[in-house]
KEKE-3310 file (N, C-alpha, C; in steps of 0.2 Angstrom, whole numbers, plus 5000, padded with zeros to 4 digits):
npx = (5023:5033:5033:5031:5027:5017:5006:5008:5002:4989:4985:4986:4973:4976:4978:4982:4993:4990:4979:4987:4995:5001:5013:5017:5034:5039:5030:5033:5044:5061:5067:5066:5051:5046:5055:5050:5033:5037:5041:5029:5020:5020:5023:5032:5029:5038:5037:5044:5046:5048:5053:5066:5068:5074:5077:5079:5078:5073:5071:5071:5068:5069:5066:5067:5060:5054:5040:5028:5033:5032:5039:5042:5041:5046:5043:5049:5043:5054:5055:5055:5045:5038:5035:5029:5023:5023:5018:5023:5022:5029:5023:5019:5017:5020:5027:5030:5028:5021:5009:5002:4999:4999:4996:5002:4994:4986:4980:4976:4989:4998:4994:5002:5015:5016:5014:5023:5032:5032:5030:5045:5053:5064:5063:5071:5072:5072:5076:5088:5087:5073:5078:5087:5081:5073:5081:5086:5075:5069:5063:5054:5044:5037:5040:5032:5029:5028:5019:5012:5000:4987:4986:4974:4973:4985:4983:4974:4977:4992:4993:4982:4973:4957:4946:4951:4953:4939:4931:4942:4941:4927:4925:4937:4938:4947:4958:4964:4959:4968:4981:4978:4980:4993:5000:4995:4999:5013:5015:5010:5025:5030:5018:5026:5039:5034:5029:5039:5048:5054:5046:5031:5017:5010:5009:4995:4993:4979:4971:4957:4941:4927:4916:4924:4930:4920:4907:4908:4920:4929:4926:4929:4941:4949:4945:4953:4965:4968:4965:4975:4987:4983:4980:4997:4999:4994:4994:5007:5008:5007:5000:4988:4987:4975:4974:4962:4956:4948:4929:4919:4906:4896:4905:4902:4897:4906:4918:4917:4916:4928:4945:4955:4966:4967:4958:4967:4969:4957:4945:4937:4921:4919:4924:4927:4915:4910:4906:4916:4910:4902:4908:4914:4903:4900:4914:4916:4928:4939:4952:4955:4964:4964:4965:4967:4954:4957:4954:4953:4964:4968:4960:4954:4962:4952:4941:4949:4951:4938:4934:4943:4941:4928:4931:4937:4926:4917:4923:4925:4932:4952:4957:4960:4961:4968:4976:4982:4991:4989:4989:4994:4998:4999:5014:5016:5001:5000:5008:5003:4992:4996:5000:4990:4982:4990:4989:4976:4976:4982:4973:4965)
npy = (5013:5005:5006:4993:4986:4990:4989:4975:4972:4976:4969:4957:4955:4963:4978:4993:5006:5016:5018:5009:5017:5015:5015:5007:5005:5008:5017:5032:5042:5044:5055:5075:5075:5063:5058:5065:5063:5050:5050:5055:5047:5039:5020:5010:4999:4982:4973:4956:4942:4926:4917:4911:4908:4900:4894:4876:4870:4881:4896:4915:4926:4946:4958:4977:4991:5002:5010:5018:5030:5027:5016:4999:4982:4967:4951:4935:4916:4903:4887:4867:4862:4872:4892:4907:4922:4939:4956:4971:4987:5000:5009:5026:5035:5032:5025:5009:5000:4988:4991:4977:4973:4964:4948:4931:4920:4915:4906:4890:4881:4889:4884:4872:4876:4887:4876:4869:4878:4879:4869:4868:4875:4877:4880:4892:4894:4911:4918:4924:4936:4942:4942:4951:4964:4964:4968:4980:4986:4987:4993:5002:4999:4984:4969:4963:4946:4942:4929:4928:4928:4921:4905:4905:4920:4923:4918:4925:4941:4939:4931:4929:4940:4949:4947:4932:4925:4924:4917:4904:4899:4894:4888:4881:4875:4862:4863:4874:4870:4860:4868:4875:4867:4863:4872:4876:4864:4869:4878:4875:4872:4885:4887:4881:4887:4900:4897:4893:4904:4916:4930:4938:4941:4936:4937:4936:4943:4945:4955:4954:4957:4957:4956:4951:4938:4931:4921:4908:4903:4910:4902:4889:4890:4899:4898:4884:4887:4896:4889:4880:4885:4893:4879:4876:4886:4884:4887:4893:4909:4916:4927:4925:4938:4942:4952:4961:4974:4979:4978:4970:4966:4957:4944:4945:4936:4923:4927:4927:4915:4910:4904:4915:4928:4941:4954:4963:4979:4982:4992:5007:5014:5030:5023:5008:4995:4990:4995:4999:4997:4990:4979:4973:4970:4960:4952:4947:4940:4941:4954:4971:4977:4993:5000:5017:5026:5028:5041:5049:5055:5069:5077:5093:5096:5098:5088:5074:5076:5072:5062:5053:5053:5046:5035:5028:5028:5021:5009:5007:4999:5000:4989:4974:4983:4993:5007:5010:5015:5006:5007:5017:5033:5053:5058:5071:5074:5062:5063:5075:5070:5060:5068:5074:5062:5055:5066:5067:5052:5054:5058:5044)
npz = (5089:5073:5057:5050:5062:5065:5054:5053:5063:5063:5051:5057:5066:5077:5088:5084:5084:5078:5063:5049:5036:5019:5005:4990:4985:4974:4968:4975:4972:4979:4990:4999:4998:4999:5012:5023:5020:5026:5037:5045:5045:5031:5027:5017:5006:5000:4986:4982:4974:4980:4972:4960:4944:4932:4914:4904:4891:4883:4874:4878:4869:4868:4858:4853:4845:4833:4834:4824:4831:4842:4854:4853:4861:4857:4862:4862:4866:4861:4859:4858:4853:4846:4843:4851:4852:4859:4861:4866:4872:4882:4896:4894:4903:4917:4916:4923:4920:4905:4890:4885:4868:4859:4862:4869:4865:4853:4845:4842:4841:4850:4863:4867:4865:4877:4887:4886:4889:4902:4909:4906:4917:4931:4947:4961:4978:4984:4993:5000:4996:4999:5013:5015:5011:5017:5030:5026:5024:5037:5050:5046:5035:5025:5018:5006:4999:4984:4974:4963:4948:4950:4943:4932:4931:4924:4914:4909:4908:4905:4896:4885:4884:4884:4875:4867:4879:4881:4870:4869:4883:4881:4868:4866:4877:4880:4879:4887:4898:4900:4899:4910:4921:4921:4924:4935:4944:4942:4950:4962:4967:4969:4980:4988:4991:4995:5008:5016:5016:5022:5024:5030:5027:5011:4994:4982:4968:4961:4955:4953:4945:4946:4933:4924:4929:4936:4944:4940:4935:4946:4957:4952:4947:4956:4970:4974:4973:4982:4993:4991:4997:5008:5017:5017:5022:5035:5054:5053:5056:5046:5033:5020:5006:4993:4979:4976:4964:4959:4954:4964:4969:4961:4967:4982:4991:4986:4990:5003:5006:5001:5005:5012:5018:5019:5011:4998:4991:4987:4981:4986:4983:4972:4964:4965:4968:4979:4996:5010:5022:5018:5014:5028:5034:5024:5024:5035:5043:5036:5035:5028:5017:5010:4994:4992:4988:4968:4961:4970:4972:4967:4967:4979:4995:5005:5001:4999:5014:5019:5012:5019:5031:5031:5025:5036:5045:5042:5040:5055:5065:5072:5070:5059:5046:5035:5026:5009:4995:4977:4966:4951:4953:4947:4952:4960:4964:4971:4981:4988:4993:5001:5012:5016:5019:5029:5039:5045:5047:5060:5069:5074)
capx = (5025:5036:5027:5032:5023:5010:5006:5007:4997:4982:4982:4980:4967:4975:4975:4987:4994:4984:4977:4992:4996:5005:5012:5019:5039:5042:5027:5036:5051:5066:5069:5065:5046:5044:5057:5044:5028:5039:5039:5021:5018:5019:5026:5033:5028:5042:5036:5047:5045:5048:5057:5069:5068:5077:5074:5082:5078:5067:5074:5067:5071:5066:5068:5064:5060:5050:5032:5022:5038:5031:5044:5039:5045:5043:5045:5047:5046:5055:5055:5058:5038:5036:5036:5024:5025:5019:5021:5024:5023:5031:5017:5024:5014:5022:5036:5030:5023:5020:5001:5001:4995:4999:4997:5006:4991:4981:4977:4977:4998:5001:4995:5006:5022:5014:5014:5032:5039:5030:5035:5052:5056:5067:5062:5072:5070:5074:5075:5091:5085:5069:5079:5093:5079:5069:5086:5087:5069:5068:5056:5050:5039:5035:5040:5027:5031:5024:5019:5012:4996:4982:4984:4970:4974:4990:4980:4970:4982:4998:4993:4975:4968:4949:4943:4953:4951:4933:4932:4944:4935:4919:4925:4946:4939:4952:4967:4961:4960:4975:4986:4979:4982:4999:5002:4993:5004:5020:5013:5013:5030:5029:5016:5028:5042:5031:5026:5045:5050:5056:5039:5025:5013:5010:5002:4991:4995:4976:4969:4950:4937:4921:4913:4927:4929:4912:4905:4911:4927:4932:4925:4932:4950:4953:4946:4956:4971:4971:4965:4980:4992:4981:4985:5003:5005:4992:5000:5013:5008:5009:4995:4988:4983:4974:4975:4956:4956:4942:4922:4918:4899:4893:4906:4904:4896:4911:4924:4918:4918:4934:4949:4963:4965:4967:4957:4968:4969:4949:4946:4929:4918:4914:4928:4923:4906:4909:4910:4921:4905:4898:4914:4914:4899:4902:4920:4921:4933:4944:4956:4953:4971:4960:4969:4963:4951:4962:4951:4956:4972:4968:4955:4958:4964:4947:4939:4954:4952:4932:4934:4946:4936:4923:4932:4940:4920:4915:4931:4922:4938:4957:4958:4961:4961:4973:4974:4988:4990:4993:4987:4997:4995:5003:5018:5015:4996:5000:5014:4999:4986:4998:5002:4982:4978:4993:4989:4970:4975:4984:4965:4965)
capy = (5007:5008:5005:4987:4982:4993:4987:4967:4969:4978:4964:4950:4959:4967:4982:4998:5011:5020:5014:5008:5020:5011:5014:5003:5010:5013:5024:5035:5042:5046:5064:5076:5074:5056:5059:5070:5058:5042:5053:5060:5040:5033:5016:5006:4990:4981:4967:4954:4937:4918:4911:4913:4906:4898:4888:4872:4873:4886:4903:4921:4935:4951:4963:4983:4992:5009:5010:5025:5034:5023:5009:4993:4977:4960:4948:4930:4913:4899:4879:4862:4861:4878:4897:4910:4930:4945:4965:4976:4994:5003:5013:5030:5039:5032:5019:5006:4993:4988:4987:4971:4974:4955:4941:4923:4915:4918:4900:4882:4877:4891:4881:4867:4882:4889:4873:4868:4885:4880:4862:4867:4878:4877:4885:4890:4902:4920:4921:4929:4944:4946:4945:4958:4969:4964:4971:4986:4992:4985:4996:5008:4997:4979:4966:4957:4942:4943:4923:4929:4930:4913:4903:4908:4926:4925:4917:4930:4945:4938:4925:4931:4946:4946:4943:4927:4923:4923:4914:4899:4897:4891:4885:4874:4872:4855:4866:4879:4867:4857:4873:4878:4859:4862:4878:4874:4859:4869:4884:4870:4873:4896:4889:4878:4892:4905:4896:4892:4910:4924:4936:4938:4942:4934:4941:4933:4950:4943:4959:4951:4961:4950:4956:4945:4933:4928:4915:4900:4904:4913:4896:4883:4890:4905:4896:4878:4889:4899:4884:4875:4890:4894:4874:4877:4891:4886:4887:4896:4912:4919:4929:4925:4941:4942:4957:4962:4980:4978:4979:4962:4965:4950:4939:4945:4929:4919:4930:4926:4907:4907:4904:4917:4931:4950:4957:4970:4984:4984:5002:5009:5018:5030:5020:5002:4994:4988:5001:4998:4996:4982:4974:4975:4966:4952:4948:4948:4938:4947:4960:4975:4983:4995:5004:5023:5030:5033:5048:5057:5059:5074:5081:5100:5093:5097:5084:5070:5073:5070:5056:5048:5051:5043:5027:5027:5029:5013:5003:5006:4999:5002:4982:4973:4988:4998:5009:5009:5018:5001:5012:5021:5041:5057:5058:5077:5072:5057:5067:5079:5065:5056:5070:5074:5054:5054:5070:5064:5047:5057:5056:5038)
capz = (5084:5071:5054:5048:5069:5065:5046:5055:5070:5059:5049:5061:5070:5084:5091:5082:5089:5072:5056:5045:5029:5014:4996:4985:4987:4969:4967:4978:4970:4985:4989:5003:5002:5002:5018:5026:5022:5030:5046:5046:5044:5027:5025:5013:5004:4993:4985:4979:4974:4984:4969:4956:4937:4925:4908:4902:4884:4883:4876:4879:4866:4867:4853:4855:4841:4835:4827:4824:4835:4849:4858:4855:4864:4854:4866:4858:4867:4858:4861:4854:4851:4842:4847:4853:4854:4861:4858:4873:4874:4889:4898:4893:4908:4921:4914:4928:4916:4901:4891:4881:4860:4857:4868:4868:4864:4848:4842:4844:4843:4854:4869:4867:4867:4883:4890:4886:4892:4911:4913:4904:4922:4935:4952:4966:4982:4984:5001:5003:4992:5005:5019:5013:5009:5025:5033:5024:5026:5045:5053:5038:5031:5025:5013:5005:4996:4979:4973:4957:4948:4950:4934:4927:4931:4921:4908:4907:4910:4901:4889:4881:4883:4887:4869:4867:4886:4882:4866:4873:4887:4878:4862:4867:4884:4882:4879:4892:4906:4901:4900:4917:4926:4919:4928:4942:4945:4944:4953:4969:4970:4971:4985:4994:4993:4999:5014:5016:5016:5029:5024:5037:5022:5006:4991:4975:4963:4957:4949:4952:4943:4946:4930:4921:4933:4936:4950:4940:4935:4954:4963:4949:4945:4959:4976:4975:4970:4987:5000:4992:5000:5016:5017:5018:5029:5043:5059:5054:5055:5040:5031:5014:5004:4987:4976:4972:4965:4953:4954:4968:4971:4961:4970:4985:4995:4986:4994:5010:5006:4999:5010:5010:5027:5017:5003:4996:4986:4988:4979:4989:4978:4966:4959:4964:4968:4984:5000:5016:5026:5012:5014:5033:5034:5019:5026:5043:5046:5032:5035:5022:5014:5006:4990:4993:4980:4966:4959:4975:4974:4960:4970:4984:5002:5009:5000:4999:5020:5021:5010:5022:5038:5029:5025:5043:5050:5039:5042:5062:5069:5067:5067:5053:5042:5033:5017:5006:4987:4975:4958:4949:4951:4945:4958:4965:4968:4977:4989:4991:4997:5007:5016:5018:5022:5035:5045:5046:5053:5067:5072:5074)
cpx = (5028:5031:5026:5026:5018:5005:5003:5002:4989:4980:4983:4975:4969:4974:4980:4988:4988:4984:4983:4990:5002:5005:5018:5028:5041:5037:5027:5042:5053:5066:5066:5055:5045:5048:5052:5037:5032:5037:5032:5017:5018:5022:5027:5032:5034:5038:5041:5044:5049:5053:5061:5066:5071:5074:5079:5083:5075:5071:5072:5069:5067:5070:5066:5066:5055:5045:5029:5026:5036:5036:5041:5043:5042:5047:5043:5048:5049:5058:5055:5050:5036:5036:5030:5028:5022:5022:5019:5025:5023:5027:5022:5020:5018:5028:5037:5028:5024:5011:5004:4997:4994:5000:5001:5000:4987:4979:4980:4984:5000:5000:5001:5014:5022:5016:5019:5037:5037:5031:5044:5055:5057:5067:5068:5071:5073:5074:5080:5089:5078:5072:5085:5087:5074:5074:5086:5082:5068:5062:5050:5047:5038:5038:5036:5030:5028:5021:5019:5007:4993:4984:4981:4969:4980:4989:4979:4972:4987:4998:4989:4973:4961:4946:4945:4953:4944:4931:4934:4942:4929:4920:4932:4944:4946:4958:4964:4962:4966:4982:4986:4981:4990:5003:5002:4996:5012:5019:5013:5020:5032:5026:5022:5035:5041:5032:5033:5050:5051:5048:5032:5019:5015:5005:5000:4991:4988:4971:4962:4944:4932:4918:4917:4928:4924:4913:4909:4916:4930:4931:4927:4939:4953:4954:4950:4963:4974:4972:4973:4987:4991:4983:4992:5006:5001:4996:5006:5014:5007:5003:4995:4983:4982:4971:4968:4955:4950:4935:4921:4909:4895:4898:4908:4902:4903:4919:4922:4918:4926:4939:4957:4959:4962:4965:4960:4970:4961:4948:4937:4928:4919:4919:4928:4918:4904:4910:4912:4917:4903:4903:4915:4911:4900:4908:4921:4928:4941:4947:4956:4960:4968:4967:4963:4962:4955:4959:4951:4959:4972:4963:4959:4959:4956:4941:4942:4952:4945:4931:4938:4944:4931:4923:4934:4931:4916:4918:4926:4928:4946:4960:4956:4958:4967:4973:4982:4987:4994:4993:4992:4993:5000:5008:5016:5007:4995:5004:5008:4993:4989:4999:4994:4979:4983:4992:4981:4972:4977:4978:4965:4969)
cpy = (5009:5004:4997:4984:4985:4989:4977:4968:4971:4972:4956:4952:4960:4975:4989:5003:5019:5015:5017:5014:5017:5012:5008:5007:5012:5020:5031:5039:5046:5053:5065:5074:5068:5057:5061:5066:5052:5046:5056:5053:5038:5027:5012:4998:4988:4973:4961:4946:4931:4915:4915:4907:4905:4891:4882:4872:4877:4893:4910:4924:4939:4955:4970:4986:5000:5008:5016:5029:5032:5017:5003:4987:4971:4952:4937:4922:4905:4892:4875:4862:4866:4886:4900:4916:4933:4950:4968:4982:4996:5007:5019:5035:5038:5027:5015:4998:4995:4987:4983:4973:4967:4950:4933:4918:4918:4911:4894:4880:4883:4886:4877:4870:4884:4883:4870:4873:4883:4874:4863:4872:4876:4881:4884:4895:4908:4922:4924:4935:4947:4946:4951:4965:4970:4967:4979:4990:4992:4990:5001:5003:4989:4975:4960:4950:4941:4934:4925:4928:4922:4911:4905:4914:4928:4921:4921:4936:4945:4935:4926:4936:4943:4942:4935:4922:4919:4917:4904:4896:4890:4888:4881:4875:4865:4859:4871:4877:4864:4861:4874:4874:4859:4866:4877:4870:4864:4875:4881:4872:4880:4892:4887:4885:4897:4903:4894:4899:4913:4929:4934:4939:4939:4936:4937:4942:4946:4948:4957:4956:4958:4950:4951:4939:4928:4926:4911:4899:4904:4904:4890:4883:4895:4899:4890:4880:4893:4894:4881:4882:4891:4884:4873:4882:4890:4882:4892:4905:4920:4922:4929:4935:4942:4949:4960:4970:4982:4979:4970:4964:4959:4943:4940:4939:4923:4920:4927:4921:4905:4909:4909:4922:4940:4951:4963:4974:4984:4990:5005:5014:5027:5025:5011:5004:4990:4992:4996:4995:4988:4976:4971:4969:4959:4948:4950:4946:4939:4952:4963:4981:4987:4999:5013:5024:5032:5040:5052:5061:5067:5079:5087:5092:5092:5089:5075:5070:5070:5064:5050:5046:5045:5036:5025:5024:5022:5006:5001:5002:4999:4992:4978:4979:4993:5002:5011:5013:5012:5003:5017:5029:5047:5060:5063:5076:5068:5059:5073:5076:5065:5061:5071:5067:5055:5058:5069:5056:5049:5056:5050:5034)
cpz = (5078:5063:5052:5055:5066:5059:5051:5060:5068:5056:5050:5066:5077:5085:5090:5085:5082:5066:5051:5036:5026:5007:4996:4985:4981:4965:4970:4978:4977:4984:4996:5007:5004:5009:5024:5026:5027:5038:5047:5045:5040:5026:5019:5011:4999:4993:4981:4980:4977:4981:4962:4948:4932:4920:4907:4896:4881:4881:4874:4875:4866:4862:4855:4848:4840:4830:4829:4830:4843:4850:4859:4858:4860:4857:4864:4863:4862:4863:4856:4852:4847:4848:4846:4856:4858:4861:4863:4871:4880:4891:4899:4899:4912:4922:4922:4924:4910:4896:4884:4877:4858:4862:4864:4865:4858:4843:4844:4846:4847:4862:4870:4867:4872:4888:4893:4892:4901:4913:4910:4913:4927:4941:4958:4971:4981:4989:5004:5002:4997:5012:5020:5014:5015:5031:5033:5024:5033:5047:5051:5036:5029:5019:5014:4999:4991:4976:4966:4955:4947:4944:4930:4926:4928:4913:4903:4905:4905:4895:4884:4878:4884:4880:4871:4872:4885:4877:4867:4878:4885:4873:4862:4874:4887:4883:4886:4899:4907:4900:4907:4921:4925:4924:4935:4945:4947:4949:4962:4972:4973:4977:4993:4998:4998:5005:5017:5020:5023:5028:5028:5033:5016:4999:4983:4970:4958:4952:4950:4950:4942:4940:4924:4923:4932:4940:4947:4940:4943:4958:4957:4950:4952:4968:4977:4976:4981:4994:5000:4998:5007:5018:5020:5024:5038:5048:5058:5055:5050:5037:5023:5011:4995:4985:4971:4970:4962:4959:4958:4971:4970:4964:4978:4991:4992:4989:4999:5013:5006:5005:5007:5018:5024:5009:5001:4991:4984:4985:4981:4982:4979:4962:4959:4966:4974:4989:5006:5020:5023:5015:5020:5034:5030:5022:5031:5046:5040:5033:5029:5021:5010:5001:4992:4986:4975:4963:4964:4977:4969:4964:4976:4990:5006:5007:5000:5009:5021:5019:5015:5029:5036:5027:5031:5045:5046:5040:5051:5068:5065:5066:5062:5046:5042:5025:5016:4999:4986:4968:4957:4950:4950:4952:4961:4966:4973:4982:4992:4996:5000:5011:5021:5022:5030:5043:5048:5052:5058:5073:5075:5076)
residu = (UNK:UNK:UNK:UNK:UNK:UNK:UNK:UNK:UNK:UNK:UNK:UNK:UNK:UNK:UNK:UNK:UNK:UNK:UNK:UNK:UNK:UNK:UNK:UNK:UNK:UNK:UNK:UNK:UNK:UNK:UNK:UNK:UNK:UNK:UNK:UNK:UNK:UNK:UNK:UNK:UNK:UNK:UNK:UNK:UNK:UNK:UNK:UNK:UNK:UNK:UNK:UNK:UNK:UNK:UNK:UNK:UNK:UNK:UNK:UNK:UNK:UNK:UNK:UNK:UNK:UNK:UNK:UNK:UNK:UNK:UNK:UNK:UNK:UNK:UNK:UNK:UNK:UNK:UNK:UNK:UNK:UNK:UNK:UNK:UNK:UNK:UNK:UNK:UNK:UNK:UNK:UNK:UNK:UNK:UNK:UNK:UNK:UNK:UNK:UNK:UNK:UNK:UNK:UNK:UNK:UNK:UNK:UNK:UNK:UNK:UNK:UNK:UNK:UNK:UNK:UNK:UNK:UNK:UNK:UNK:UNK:UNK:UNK:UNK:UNK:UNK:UNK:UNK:UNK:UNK:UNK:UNK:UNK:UNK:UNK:UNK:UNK:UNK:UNK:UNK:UNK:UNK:UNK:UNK:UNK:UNK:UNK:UNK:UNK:UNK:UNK:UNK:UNK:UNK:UNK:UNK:UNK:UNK:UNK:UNK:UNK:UNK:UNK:UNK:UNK:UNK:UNK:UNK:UNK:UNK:UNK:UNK:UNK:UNK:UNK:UNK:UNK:UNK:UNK:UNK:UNK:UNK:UNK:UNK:UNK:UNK:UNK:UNK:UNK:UNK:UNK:UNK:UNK:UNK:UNK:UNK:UNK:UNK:UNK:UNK:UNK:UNK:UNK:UNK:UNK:UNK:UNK:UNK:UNK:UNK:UNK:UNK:UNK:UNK:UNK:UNK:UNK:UNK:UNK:UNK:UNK:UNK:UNK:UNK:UNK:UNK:UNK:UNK:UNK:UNK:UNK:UNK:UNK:UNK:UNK:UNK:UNK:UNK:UNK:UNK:UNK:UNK:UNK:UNK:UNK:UNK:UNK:UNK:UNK:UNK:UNK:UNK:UNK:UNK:UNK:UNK:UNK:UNK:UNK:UNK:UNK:UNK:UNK:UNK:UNK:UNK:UNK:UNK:UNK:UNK:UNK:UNK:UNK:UNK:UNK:UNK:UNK:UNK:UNK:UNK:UNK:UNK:UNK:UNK:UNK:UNK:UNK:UNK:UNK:UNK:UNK:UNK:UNK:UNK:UNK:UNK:UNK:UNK:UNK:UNK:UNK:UNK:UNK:UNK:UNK:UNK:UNK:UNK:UNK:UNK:UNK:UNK:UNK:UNK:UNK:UNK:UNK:UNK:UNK:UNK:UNK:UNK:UNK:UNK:UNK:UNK:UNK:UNK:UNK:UNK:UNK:UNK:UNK:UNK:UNK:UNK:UNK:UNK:UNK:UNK:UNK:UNK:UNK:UNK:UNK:UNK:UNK:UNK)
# end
């Protein structure tokens, strides 16, 4: 099988010629060794988005500027109703992101700017760009089709931060939820795209870390969010996957309620709190794209391969399961894993 067959037929539970290995294709940089993992089995995930984006009256500035010899980005949005900022630093480790100092949201008339900027948008598809690129990767690896993060995960994420997350919540519940009704409405149209699209997978980039989340939250604002998509794509074959990297222990009876097909980026312990086996059991009828340990990648070979038998011998079958690196790690460690994960699955 070539890896894109391999990658699809694990996660509809059939039957793999080996358990799928997958990175993320920009934490990969080109050269001869990635060359040499592709062949010894690694595969590539690109993810791109379903839709494109444009404003009406809405307009975006970003500034870039230097503080304390650090690069800051001061990203402003402006509207007929009022504006709302936020301040980016380039994540100077591995310049793949950025960490958020200030969020869009820090008081009352910011909602009413937030709200503007998401009904002031103009969607429309992307589907030549995923099938150019679904060209150009053809049997190396997979495009997934990125939707974008739950409402309430890009709340949380891009508009808040946790404090102010937290705070909002329980004390402007009114702005809170009529931010999120705002979203969630326009967010309808990302599902209908998706389910539109050329990509055989589909991903919620939800980031779930139960301990912020919670029970109420995850079954108020996350579960209605994915029925409405699994809605959209049944029959068609297409697979919903949601992007749990975090700690899922206290929600995991609500996983197994909630309607989507692949939990992924799963991180097995010591670095999350749920194992392969746990998960196994809780989500049967889930396909598990687990993210490999990231604390393994830094470890000798012999430990990085014990750890991998040991996820394979939990996993119990090579159906619906596959492991993937979706975490950032220091590139010559992760060219030395993936060489240790791929020679291991040879096993398998």
């Amino acid at each position: 099988m070539d890896h894109k067959t391999r990658i699809l037929t694990a996660m509809t539970w059939g039957e793999p010629d080996r358990i799928p290995l997958t990175v993320y294709d920009w934490m990969l940089p080109r050269g001869m060794t990635e060359r040499l993992l592709r062949t010894a089995g690694v595969g590539l995930i690109v993810r791109l988005p379903g839709h494109r984006v444009r404003h009406r009256e809405v307009e975006i500035i970003s500034r870039e500027y230097q503080e304390h010899r650090r690069t800051r980005i001061r990203r402003t949005i402006k509207t007929p109703v009022g504006e709302a900022w936020q301040t980016l630093e380039p994540d100077p480790a591995y310049e793949t992101s950025n960490w958020i100092h200030e969020h869009f949201i820090k008081g009352p008339d910011d909602y009413r700017v937030m709200e503007y900027y998401y009904r002031d948008m103009v969607f429309r598809d992307n589907f030549d760009a995923v099938r150019e690129t679904q060209r150009r990767v053809g049997g190396d690896g997979l495009v997934m089709l990125r939707i974008a993060k739950s409402p309430v995960q890009e709340m949380l994420y891009q508009m808040m931060g946790l404090e102010q997350f937290a705070f909002d919540y329980q004390e402007r519940r009114d702005l809170f939820d009529s931010l999120h009704a705002t979203m969630a409405k326009r967010y309808e149209e990302l599902y209908d795209f998706a389910a539109a699209s050329p990509a055989e997978i589909l991903q919620l980039g939800d980031n779930i870390y139960s301990d912020v989340v919670g029970r109420e939250r995850f079954r108020r604002y996350l579960m209605p969010e994915y029925r409405k998509i699994m809605t959209r794509i049944k029959g068609s074959g297409k697979r919903l996957a949601v992007h749990m990297d975090g700690n899922l222990k206290s929600l995991q009876a609500d996983i197994a309620e909630a309607a989507f097909d692949i939990v992924e980026a799963i991180t097995p312990p010591p670095m999350g709190d749920v194992s392969i086996g746990e998960a196994r059991a809780s989500w049967p009828g889930k396909a598990l794209w687990i993210n490999f340990t990231s604390s393994m990648h830094i470890e000798p070979p012999d430990i990085i391969e014990a750890h991998t038998r040991a996820l394979v011998k939990d996993a119990g079958t090579k159906r619906g399961f596959g492991i993937s690196v979706t975490e950032d790690a220091p590139v010559a460690a992760l060219e030395k894993s993936l060489a240790v994960i791929a020679r291991v699955l040879e096993d398998y």
